[in-house]
Phi, psi and omega in degrees: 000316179273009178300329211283344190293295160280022167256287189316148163273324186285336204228359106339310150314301199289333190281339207277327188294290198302350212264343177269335155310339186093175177310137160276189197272332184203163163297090189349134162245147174229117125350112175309150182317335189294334188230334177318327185272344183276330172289278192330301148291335159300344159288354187084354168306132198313162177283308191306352158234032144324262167347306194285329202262330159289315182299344194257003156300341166308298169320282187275000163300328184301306219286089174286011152289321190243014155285309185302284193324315163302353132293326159245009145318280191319297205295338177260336156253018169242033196285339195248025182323120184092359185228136189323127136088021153266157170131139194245182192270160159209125184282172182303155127249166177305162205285315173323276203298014191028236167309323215242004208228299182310333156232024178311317187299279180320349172279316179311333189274316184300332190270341157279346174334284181303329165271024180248291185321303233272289182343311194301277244274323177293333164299352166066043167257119170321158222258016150279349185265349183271323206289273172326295158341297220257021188232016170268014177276310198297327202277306172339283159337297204267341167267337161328306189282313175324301193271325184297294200092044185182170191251131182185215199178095184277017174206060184317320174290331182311281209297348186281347171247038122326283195273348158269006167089024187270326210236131161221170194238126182213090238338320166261001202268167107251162166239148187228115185276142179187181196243148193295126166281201186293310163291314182314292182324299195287330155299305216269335181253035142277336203276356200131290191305157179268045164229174164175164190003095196084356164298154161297101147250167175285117205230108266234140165242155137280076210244166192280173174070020190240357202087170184305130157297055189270162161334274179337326176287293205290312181320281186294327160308334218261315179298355182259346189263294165357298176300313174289308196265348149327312192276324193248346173219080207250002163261013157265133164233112200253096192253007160241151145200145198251164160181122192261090221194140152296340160311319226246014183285143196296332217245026170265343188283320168303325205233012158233166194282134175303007163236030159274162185302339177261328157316276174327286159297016173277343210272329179335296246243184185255135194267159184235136186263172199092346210239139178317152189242088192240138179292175190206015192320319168277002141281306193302337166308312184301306187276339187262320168268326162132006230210036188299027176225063185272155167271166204280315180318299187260038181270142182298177192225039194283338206226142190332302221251350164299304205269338187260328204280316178282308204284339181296313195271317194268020165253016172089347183301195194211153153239142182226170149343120160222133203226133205201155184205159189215158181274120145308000000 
């Protein structure tokens, strides 16, 4: 299994990191068939890839290759726990490695759990507010199947800031601490503002399965993340939030009714110039039909925002990337 590893060059690099770190500190633990399932729904996992996800934990406990990995998989990604933009990762694996190469991640995340538990609590982070965060592993899963139709994690590294303490879910929102880079930075202190370049900002996702982007939603998340990182990263001090979404593209406001929910937060934030104009037409396909790769032609037209993102594309347009910020 890691020869298939090393035949890739990009996941080659990545096995030379974990194999140059060293003995990890201790031995990756996974939960017996007997308690796998009750972690697994506090993670949020669909009921319907319960069953599956225990037996093939069996599968990799047997494996010593995919033991070795998983031990140092875990151990690299919480060794730097809490801290911004470290840690390391887990990448796509290869098709070779099938189901268990598709869901590899989630056993690693699961094998990082307690100390992830241990990190919340020392943070004095409530332990519903951990509990939701960490159950956006389960929501993967359920966007997995939407586009796949089989169980996995189509983006596996997303969930690492989660699990190093970067990411909180704080209801309809998360937020992810992180730092103003160079464009962002140099847009918010032309306009003014008292942040820039290397300050600490928020940095605001959006996730599906959650309900409407109404104001009102958007309000009280932004007012409970005020609170929450004041109280619990209270040596951060976090006056922006950035956010970087295909929401912020300039040219939805043309093409949808002025009181829609996505209109409306694009009007939140300040838009920022500097950043490459490249098309980006498969995430909003992606987020919006659940597919980026449905043809354009036969994407549905059921609902306003169905109907502004295809007929835009099946008119020769484009969507691209947009990055805007607002003062906390």
């Amino acid at each position: 299994m890691l020869e298939a590893l090393r035949a890739d060059d990009r996941l080659a690099a990545w096995l030379s990191e974990l194999e140059t770190a060293g003995e990890p500190r201790a031995r990756a633990e996974l939960p017996d068939a007997d308690d796998l399932p009750e972690v697994l729904l506090d993670l949020g996992v669909p009921h319907e890839d319960i069953n599956a996800l225990v037996a093939l934990r069996d599968r990799l406990w047997a494996n010593p290759e995919a033991r070795w990995l998983l031990d140092r998989c875990a151990d690299a990604l919480v060794r730097e726990i809490g801290a911004v933009g470290r840690g390391g990762r887990v990448p796509v694996l290869p098709e070779e490695w099938g189901e268990l190469g598709r869901c590899f991640p989630l056993y690693v995340y699961v094998a990082a759990l307690p100390r992830v538990r241990e990190y919340h609590r020392g943070r004095g982070i409530p332990d519903d507010v951990s509990r939701r965060t960490l159950a956006d592993l389960g929501r993967h899963l359920a966007v997995h199947r939407r586009a796949r139709g089989s169980r996995g994690l189509m983006v596996p590294e997303w969930h690492g800031l989660h699990f190093r303490g970067e990411l909180y879910q704080l209801g309809r929102l998360q937020f992810q601490r992180a730092v103003l880079g160079e464009r962002m930075g140099a847009a918010t202190a032309a306009a003014g503002h008292d942040a820039g370049p290397g300050d600490p900002c928020l940095n605001l996702h959006i996730t599906d399965f959650r309900g409407p982007l109404t104001p009102r939603a958007c309000d009280r998340s932004l007012a409970s993340a005020r609170e929450f990182f004041a109280r619990h990263f209270p040596e951060e001090r976090y006056r922006t939030a950035v956010c970087h979404s295909w929401l912020l593209d300039p040219q939805l406001p043309d093409r949808l009714p002025a009181d829609s929910n996505i209109v409306r937060f694009q009007q939140r934030f300040h838009l920022a110039d500097g950043y490459g104009r490249e098309p980006d037409d498969g995430t909003p396909i992606g987020f919006v039909f659940g597919d980026r790769e449905l043809p354009v032609a036969e994407l549905p037209r059921r609902t306003a925002l169905e109907r502004a993102v295809g007929d835009h594309l099946r008119a020769g347009g484009h969507w691209y990337g947009g990055h805007g910020w607002f003062p906390l």
